[in-house]
DOSENU-349498 format. One record per atom (N, C-alpha, C): z, y, x; residue in three letters; atom name; residue number from 1. Coordinates in steps of 0.001 Angstrom, whole numbers. Each point is the difference from the previous one (the first is absolute). Layout:
N
      c3      c2      c1 rest atom  nr
       Z       Y       X  Ala   CA NUM
...
// end
This chain:
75
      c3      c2      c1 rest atom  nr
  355286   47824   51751  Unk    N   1
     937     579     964  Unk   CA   1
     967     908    -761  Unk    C   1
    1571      31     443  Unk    N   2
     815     777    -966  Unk   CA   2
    -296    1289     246  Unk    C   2
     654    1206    -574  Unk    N   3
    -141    1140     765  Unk   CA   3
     743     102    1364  Unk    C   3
    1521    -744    -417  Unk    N   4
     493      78    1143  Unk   CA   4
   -1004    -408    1591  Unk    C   4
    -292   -1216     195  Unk    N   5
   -1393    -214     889  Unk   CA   5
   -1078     618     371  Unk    C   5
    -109     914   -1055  Unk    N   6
   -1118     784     -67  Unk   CA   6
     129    1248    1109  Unk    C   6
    1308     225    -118  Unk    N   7
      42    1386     407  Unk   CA   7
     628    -235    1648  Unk    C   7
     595   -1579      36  Unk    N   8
     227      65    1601  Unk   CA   8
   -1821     -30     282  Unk    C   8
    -394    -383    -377  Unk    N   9
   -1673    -453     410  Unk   CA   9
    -500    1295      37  Unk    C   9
      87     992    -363  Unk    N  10
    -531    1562     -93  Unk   CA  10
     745     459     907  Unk    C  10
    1439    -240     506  Unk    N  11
     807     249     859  Unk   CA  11
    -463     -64    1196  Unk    C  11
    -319   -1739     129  Unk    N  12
    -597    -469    1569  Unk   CA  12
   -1369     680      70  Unk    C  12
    -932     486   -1051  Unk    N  13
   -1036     221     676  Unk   CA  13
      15    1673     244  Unk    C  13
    1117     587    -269  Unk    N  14
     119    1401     512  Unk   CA  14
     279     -74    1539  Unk    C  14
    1124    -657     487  Unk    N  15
      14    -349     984  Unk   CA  15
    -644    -172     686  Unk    C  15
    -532   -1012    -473  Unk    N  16
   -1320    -690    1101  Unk   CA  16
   -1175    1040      69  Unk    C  16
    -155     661   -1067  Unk    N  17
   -1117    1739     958  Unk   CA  17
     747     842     572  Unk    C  17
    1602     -46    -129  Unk    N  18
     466    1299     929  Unk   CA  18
     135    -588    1038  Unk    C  18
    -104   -1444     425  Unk    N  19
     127    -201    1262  Unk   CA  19
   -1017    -130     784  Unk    C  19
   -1417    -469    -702  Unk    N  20
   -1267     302     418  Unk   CA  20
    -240    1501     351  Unk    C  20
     291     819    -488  Unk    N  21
    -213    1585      85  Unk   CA  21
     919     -17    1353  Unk    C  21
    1849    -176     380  Unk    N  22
     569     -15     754  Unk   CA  22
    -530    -425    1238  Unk    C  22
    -710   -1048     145  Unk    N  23
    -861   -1003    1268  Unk   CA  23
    -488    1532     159  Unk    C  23
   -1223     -46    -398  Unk    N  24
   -1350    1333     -41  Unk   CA  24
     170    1176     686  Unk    C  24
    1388     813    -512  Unk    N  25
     550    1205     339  Unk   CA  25
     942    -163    1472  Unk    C  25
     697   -1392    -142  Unk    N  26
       6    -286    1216  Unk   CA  26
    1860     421     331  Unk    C  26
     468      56   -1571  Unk    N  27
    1442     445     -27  Unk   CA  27
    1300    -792     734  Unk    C  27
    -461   -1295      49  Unk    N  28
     734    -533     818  Unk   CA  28
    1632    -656   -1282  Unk    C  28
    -543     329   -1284  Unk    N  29
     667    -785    -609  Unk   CA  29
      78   -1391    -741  Unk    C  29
     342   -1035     236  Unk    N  30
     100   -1091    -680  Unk   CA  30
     263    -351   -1533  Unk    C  30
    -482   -1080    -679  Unk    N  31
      77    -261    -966  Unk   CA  31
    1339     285   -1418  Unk    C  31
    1192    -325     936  Unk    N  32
    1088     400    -475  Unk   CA  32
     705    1282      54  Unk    C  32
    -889     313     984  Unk    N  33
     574    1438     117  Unk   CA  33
    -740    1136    -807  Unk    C  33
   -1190    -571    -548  Unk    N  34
    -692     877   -1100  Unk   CA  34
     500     -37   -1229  Unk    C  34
     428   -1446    -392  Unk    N  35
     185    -483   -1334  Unk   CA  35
    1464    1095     -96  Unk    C  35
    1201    -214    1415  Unk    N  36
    1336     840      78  Unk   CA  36
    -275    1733    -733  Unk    C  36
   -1148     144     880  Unk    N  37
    -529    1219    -203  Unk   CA  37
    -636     586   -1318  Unk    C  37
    -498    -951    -859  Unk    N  38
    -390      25   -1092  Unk   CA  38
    1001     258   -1316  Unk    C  38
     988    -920     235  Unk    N  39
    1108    -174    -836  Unk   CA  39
     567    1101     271  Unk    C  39
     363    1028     841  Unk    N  40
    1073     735     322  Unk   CA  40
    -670    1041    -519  Unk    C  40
   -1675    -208     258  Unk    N  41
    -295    1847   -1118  Unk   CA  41
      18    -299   -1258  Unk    C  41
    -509   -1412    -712  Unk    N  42
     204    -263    -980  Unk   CA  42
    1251     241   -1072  Unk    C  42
    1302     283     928  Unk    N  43
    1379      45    -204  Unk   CA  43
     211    1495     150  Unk    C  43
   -1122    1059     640  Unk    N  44
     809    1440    -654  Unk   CA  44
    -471     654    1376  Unk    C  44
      22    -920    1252  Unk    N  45
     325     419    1828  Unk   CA  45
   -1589     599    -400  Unk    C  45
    1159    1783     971  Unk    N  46
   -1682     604     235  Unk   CA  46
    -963    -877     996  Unk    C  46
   -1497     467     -61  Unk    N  47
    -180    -928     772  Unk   CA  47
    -833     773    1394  Unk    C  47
     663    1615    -247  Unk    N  48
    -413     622    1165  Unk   CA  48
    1070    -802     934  Unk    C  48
    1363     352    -292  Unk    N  49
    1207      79     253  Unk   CA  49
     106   -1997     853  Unk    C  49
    -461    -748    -598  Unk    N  50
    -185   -1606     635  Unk   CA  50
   -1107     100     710  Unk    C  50
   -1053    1049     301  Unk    N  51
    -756    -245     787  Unk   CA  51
     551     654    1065  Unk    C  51
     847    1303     187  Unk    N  52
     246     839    1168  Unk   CA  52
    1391    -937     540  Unk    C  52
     690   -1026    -414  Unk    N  53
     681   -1103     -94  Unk   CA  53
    -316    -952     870  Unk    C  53
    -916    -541    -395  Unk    N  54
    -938   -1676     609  Unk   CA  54
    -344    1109    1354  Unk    C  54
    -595    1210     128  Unk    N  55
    -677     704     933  Unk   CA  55
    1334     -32    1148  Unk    C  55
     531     420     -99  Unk    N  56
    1335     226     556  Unk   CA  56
     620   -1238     793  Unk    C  56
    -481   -1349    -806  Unk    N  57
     496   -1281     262  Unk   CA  57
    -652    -216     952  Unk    C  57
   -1592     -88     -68  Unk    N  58
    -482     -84     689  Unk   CA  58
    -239     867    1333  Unk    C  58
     379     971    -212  Unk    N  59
     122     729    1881  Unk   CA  59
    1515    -746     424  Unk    C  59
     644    -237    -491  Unk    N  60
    1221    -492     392  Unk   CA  60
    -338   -1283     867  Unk    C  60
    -847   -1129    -673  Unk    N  61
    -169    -827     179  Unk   CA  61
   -1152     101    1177  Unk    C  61
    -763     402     328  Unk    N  62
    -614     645    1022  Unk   CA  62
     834     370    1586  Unk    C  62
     802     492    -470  Unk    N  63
     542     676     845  Unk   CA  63
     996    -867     856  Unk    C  63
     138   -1038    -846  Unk    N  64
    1300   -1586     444  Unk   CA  64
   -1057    -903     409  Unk    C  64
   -1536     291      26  Unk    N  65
    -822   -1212     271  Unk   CA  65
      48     349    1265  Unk    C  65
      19    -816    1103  Unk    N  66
    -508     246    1424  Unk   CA  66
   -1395    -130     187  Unk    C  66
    -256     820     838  Unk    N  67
   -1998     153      76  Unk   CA  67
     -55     273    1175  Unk    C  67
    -639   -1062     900  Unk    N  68
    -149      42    1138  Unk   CA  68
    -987    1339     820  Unk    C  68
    -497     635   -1113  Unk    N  69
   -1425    1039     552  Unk   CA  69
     969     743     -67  Unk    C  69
    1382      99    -636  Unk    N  70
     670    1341     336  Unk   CA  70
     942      19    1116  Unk    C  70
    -150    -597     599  Unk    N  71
    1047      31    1238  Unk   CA  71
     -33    1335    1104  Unk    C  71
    1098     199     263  Unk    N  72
     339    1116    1234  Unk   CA  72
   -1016    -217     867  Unk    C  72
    -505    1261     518  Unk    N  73
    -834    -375    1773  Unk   CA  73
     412     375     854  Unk    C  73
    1336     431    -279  Unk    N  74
    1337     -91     847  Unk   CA  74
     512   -1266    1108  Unk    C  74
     376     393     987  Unk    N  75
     345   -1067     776  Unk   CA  75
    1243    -386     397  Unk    C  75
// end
């Protein structure tokens, strides 16, 4: 195997435990969105600073979901 191969192969299997750990904890992030996440601290991004980020995204995204248990009991 070259090195080059080598190291996507060390690559995918980082992944593949942060996304096993991700399932577990129950973060609600997907495969690509870890690897996104990976690369961007890898590149310098604090990674308090991308977590209070994704956090942020996610109440956003929450907040645009409609949820029927929250409805008015207004008439």
């Amino acid at each position: 195997m070259s090195a080059a191969a080598s190291k996507r192969q060390a690559a995918r299997e980082v992944i593949d435990i942060l996304t096993e750990v991700s399932l577990l904890l129950n973060t609600h992030l997907d495969r690509p969105t870890l690897s996104l996440c990976v690369s961007l601290i890898e590149n310098g991004i604090d990674p308090e600073v991308l977590a209070v980020s994704r956090g942020s995204s996610g109440l956003a995204e929450k907040a645009l979901t409609p949820n029927p248990s929250r409805r008015s009991s207004r008439s």
